[in-house]
N, C-alpha and C positions, 0 to 999 in steps of 0.2 A: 427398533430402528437403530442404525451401526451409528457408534462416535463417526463424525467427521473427520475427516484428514484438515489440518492446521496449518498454519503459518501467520509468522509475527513480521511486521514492519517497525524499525528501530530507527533512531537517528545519531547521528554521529556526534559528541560530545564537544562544545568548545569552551567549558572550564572546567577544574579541576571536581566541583560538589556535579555536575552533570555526568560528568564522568562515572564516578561513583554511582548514578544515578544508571546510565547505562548498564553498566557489568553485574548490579542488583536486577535488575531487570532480565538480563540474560539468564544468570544463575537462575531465577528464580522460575522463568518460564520454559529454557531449555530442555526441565525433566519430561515435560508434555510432550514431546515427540514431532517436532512442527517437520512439515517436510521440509521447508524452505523458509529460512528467515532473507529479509530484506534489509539496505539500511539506504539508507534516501541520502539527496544532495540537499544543502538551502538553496535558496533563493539565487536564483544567478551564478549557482555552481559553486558557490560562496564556500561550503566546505570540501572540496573537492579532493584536496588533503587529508581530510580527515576523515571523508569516507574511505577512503584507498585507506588507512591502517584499520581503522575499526573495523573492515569487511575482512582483513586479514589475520585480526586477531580474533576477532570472536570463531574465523574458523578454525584456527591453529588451537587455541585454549579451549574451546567446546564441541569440536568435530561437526558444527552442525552445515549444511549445505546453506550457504549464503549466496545469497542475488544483489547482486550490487546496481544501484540506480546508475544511471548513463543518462546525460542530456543534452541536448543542445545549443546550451545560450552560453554565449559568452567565450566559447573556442573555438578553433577553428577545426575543420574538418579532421587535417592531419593531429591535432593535437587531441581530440576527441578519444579518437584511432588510439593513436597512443596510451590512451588512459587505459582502456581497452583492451587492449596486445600485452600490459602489466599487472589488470588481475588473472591473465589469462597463465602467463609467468607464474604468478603466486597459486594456482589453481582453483582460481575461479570461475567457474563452467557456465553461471547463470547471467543473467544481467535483464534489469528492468530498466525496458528505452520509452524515457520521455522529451517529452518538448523541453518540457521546463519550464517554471515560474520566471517571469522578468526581472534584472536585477531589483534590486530597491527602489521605489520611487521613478519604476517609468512601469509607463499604463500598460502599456500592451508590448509582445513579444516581438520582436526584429530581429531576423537571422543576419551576420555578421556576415558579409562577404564573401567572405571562404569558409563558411560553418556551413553547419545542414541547416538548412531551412525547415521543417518538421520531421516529426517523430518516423513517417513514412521514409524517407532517406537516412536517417539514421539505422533503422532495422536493415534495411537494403544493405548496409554498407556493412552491419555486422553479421548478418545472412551470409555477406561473401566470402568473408573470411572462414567460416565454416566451424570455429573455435565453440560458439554459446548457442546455447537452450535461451531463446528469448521472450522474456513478456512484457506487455504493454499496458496501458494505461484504457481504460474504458468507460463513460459517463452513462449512468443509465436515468439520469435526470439531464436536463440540456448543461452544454457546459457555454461559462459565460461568453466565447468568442464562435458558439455555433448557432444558426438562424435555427433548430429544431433538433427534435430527437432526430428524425429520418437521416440529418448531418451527421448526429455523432454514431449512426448505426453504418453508415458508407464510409467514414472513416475508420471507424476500427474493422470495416473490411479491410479496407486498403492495407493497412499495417499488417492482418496478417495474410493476407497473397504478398507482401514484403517479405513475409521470417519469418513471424513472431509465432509460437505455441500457443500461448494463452493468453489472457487478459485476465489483470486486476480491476474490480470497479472503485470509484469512486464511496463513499461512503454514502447510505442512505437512512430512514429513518422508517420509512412500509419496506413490507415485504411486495407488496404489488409493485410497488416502482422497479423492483429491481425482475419480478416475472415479466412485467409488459416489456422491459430493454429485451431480456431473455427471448422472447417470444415474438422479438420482432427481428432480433438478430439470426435467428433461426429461418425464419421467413425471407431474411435476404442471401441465405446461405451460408452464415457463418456457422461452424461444424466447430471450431475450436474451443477446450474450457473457456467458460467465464466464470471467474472466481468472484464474490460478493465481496464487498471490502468492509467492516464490523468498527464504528466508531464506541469505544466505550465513552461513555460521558464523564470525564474526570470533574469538568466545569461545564456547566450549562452557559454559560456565557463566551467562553473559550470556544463550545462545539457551536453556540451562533452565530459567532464571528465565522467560522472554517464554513461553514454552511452557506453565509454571506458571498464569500470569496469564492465557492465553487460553485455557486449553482443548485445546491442541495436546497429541497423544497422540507419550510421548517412546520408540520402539520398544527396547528392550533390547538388540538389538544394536548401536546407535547406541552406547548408552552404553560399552558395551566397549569398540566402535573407538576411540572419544575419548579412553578411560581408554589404550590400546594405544600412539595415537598422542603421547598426550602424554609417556608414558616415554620416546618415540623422537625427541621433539623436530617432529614432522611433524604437527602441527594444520591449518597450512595446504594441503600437499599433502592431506591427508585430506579438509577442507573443499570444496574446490575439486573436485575428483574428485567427491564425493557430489552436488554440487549440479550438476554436468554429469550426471550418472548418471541423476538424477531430471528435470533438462531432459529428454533426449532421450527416456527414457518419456514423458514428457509429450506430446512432440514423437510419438513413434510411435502413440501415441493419440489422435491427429486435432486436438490442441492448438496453435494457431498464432499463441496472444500469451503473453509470461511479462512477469510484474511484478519488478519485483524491489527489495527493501527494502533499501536501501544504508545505512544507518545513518552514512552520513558517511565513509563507510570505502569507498572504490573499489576498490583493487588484486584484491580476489577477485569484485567483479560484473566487472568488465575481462576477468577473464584466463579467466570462467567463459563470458561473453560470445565472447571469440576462438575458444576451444574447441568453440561452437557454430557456429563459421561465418560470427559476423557479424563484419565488418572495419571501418574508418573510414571515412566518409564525406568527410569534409574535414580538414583541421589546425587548428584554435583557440588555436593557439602565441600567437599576436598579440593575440588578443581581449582587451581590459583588464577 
């Protein structure tokens, strides 16, 4: 069975030891050959600054082809655009269009007047411009603001008869969750990648909470392990294991890209990464 084709999702730094935290991160996973790294927006577009450098530095310092998140809260149309039209300047070809989380402390999402209202007008609008390769966002568990799976399989039509190439999913915890989305997407005509999205478990409390907030269905005997492994001090060996386990179904289920959500924390996508087969490409000792 062939390694996978790869890609890391990263976030953009807002202190000085996070920082440090990123570019270890980089250095570190870089050698692997990802086709596409990512780097996400916060909450409400919160870093929207700092994604714009950090998507331009890690591709100027490590040549890797970066996709920069794009979202809708909290801009308006024209300024969106604008964000847009300036990685396209810095040469940035990719972009991942989401709705986007609600600022802090309000429930649910509200498009501003003159913003885009959903991720469907956003791809539209960057479709026309002709500039990006775009992907999107995909749930193959329900996501918290859709009545059913059937909803979120008509919506990520919709996005791409909009633009979009591919879709990233959401992070899951079976491999069957992620074939039934597959296999039900396929049945309503979606032909384009969907890429599985690979939570490593840094914290089993951390990935409960994210599970919480998205929708992600948390299976019971997960929770045992966790409870099991923690008395035994073996969080990481259990992590690591589980998320290799769930790669290679993936992998034996005709799946040949895996995303993977680093939260900043490399040593377990690395060592989850070797496990599968995939090795270094070059050394980036040097690279400043």
């Amino acid at each position: 069975m062939p390694a996978p084709r790869i890609s890391f999702e990263f976030f953009p730094p807002q202190t000085l030891d996070a920082s440090f935290r990123l570019w270890e991160t980089v250095r570190m996973l870089a050698p692997l050959g990802p086709e596409f790294v990512s780097v996400t927006y916060g909450a409400g577009g919160t870093t929207r600054k700092l994604t714009h450098e950090a998507v331009e530095a890690i591709g100027a310092n490590y040549g890797l082809n970066v996709a920069a998140h794009l979202t809708c809260v909290d801009a308006s149309r024209a300024e969106t655009l604008a964000v847009a039209h300036s990685y396209a300047e810095a040469g940035v070809t990719e972009i991942v269009a989401l709705r986007g989380d609600p600022p802090r402390g309000e429930g649910r999402f509200a498009p501003r007047p003159d913003g885009f209202a959903s991720s469907v007008e956003l791809v539209e609008a960057l479709a026309a411009t002709g500039r990006f390769r775009i992907r999107v966002g995909a749930y193959p568990e329900a996501h918290p603001d859709a009545p059913d799976m059937a909803a979120n399989v008509a919506w990520l039509k919709r996005k791409i008869e909009a633009g979009a190439s591919s879709a990233i999913t959401q992070f899951f915890f079976e491999a069957e969750s992620f074939f039934r989305f597959r296999d039900a997407c396929e049945r309503a005509g979606i032909d384009a990648p969907i890429i599985p999205g690979i939570l490593p478990i840094i914290s089993w409390s951390g990935a409960r909470r994210f599970a919480e907030r998205c929708g992600a269905r948390v299976p019971e005997w997960l929770e045992r392990a966790f409870a099991t492994a923690a008395r035994d001090g073996r969080e990481d060996l259990l992590a690591t294991a589980l998320a290799t386990e769930l790669c290679d179904d993936l992998l034996r289920g005709g799946v040949e890209d895996l995303h993977f959500y680093t939260l900043n924390r490399p040593h377990l996508t690395r060592d989850i990464c070797f496990a599968l087969g995939i090795a270094p490409e070059v050394s980036l000792q040097n690279v400043a």
